[in-house]
C-alpha positions in Angstrom: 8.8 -6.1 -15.8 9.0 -2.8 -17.7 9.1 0.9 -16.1 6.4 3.2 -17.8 8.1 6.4 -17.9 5.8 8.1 -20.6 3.9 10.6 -18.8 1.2 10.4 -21.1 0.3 6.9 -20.0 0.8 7.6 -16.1 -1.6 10.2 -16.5 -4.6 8.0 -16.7 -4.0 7.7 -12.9 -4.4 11.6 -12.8 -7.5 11.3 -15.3 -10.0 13.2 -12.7 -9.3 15.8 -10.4 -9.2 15.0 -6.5 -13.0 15.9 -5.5 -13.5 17.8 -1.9 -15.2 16.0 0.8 -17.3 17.5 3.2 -15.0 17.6 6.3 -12.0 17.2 3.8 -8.9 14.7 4.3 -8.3 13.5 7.3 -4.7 14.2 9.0 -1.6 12.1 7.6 0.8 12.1 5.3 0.2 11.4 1.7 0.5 14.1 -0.7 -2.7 15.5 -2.4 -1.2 14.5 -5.8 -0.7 10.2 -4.7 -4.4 11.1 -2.9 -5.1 11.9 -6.7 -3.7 8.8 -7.8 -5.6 6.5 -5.4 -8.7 7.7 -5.9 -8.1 7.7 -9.9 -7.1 3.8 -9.2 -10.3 3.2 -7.4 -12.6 5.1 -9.4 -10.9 2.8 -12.4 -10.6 -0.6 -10.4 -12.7 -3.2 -12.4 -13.8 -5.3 -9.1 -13.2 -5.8 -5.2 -10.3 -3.2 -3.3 -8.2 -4.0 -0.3 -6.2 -1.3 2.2 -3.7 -2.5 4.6 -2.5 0.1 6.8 -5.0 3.2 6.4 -4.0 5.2 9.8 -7.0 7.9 10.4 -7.9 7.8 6.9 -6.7 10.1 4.6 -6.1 7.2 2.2 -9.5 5.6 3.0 -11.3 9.2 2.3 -9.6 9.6 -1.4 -10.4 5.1 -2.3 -14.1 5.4 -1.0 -14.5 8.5 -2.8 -13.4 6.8 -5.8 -15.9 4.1 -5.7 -18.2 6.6 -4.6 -17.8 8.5 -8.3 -17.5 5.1 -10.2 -20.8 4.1 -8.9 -22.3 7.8 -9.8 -20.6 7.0 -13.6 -22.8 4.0 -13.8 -20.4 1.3 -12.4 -21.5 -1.6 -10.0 -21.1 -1.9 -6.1 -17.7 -3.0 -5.4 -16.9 -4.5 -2.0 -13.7 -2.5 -0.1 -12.2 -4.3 3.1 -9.8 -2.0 5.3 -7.2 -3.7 7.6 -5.1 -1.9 10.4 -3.8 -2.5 13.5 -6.0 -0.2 15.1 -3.3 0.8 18.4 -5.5 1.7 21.1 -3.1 2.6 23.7 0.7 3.7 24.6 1.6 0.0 25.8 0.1 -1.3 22.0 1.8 1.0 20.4 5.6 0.6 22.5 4.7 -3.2 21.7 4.5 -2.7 18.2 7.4 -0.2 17.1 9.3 -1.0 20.1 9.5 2.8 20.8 7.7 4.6 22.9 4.9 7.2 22.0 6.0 10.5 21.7 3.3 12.9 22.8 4.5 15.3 20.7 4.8 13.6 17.3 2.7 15.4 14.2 2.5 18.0 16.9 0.0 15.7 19.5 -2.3 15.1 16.5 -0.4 10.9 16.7 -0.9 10.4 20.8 -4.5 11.7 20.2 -5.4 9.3 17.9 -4.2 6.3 19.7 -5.4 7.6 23.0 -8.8 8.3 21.7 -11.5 5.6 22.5 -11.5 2.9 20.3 -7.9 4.1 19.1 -6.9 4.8 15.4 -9.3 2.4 13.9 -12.3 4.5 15.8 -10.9 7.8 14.2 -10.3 6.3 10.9 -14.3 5.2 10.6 -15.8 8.5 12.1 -13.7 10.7 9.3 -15.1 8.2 7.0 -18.7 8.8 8.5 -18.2 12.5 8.9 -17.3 12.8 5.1 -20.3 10.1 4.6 -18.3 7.8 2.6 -18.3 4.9 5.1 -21.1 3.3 3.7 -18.5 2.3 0.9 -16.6 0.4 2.6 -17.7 -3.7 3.1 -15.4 -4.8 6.0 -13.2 -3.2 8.0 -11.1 -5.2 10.4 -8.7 -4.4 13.4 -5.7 -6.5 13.4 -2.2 -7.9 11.0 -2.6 -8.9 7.7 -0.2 -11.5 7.8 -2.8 -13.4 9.8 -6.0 -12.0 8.8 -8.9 -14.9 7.6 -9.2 -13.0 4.3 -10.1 -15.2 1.4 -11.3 -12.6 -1.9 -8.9 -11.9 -4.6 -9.1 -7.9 -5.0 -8.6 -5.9 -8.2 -6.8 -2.9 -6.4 -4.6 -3.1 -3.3 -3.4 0.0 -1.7 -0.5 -0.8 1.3 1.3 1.3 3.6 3.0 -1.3 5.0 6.1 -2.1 2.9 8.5 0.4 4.1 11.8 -1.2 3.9 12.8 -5.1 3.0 12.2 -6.5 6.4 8.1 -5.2 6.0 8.2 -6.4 2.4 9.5 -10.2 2.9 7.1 -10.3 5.9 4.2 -8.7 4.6 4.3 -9.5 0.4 4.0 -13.5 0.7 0.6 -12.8 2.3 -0.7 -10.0 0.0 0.6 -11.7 -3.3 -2.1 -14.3 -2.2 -4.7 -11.9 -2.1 -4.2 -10.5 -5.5 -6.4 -10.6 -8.8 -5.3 -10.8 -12.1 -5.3 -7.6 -14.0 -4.9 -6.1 -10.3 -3.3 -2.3 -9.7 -1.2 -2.9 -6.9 -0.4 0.4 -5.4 2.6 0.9 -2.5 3.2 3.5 -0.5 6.9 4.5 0.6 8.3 2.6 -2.4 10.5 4.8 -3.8 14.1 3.0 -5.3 14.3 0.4 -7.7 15.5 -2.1 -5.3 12.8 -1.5 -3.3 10.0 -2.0 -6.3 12.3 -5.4 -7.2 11.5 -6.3 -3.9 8.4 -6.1 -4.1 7.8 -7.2 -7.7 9.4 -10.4 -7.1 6.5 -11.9 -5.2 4.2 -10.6 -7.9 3.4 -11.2 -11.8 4.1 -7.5 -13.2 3.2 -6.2 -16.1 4.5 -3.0 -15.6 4.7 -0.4 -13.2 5.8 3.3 -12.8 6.7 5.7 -9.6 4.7 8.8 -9.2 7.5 11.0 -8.7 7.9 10.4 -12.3 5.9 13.0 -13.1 5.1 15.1 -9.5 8.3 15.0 -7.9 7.1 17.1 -5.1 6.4 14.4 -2.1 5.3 11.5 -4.3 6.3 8.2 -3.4 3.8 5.6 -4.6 4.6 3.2 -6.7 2.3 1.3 -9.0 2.4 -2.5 -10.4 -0.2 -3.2 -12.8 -0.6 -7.1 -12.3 -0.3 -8.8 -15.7 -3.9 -10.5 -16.5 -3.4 -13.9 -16.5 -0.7 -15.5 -14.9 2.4 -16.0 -16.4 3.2 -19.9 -17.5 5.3 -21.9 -14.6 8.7 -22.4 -16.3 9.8 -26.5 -15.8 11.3 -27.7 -13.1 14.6 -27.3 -12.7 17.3 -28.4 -9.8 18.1 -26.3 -7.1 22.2 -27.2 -7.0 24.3 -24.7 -8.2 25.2 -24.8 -11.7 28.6 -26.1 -12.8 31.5 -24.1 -11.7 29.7 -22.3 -8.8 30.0 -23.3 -5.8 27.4 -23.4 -3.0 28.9 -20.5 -1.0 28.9 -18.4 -4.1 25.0 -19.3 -5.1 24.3 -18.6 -1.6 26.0 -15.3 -1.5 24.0 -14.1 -4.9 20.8 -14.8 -3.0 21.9 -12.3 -0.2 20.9 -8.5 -0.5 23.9 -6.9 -1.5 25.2 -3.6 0.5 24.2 -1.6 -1.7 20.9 -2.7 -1.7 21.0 -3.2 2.2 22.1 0.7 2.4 19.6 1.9 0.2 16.7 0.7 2.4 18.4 2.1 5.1 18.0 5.6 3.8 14.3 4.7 2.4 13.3 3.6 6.0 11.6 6.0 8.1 12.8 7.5 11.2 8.9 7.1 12.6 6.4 4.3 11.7 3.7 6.4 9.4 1.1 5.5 7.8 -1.5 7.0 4.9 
């Protein structure tokens, strides 16, 4: 896997100004400049898109308004499935992070969401259908996607869910089944290289780059470009140390080391956030 660092080449993710949408981008916390870069990816995909962890939106808004523009430039209905959790209440929501909600995180704007009716997943859609871009969208389902039914292989994947190395060994085995060849996989929140290792390892890269390559301000996607065909399965080979190791050392190597382990610490957020 190589790093693109050439800014000319990352650039083809910042090929088309971000377009304003009627009731503009909904509440969260993505910059406008990775907004720019998923709806460039979008706008570019070559077949079916996948979101996992949207929040209310914001995310959502800038990928369906890519399609939205691709389809204007002459390009062919894609089908876009959204997946969430969708927490619809306090108890949900102390369930899932284990905290409880904080009535004044993001200055109310997080207890309002999940205490509206329907929850998150219910403001998510109606910023979609305010800024009439839900009709873009094919499926979108409440729930994990570790153990969604979900069967398509999708040419882009956008996920907020990979926030540290506990979310990417739980969540990665599931999405790497998910993906096309050729795919952009896009990840929010992965910002170090041992992070984007992490990741890579459950996927066939090509290459990838960070966006704070080039736009340091607030930009923490990073983005695997799946190489198109997958990559020959090497032989078979045995699983016993080789000679002169010895089973505590190969088990040892496999571990995370503390630097690694200390880096995700400081990557990890002090509140679950999504796009």
């Amino acid at each position: 896997m190589s790093e693109i660092t050439d800014p000319n080449r990352i650039n083809a993710f910042l090929e088309h100004p971000l377009p304003s949408v009627p009731r503009g981008f909904p509440n969260g916390w993505m910059s406008a400049s990775d907004l720019q870069a998923i709806y460039n990816a979008a706008r570019r995909t070559t077949g079916d898109v996948l979101e996992v962890g949207p929040w209310l939106g914001r995310s959502s808004t800038a990928i369906a308004a890519g399609l939205r523009d691709r389809e204007a430039a002459g390009g062919s209905r894609v089908k876009y499935d959204i997946i969430d959790f969708g927490i619809a209440s306090a108890e949900e929501w102390q369930e899932r992070f284990n905290q409880p909600l904080r009535l004044d995180h993001d200055k109310g704007r997080v207890a309002e969401a999940i205490l509206h009716p329907g929850g998150s997943n219910a403001v998510m859609i109606n910023n979609l259908k305010m800024n009439d871009l839900l009709g873009y969208t094919t499926t979108i389902m409440r729930g994990d996607i570790v153990d969604s039914p979900i069967q398509r292989k999708y040419s882009m994947i956008f996920c907020d869910a990979l926030h540290d190395f506990a979310e990417i060994e739980r969540n990665m085995p599931r999405l790497a089944e998910l993906v096309a060849p050729g795919c952009v996989f896009v990840a929010d929140d992965v910002v170090t290289d041992e992070t984007a290792e992490r990741v890579r390892s459950y996927l066939d890269v090509k290459e990838f780059f960070f966006t704070k390559t080039i736009r340091r301000k607030r930009s923490k996607l990073c983005v695997f470009q799946i190489a198109d065909a997958p990559s020959p399965q090497p032989e078979a080979t045995s699983r016993k140390p080789s000679k002169g190791v010895t089973k505590s050392a190969a088990k040892t190597a496999s571990k995370p080391t503390a630097k690694s382990r200390t880096s995700a610490k400081k990557a990890r957020r002090a509140e679950p956030a999504q796009a």
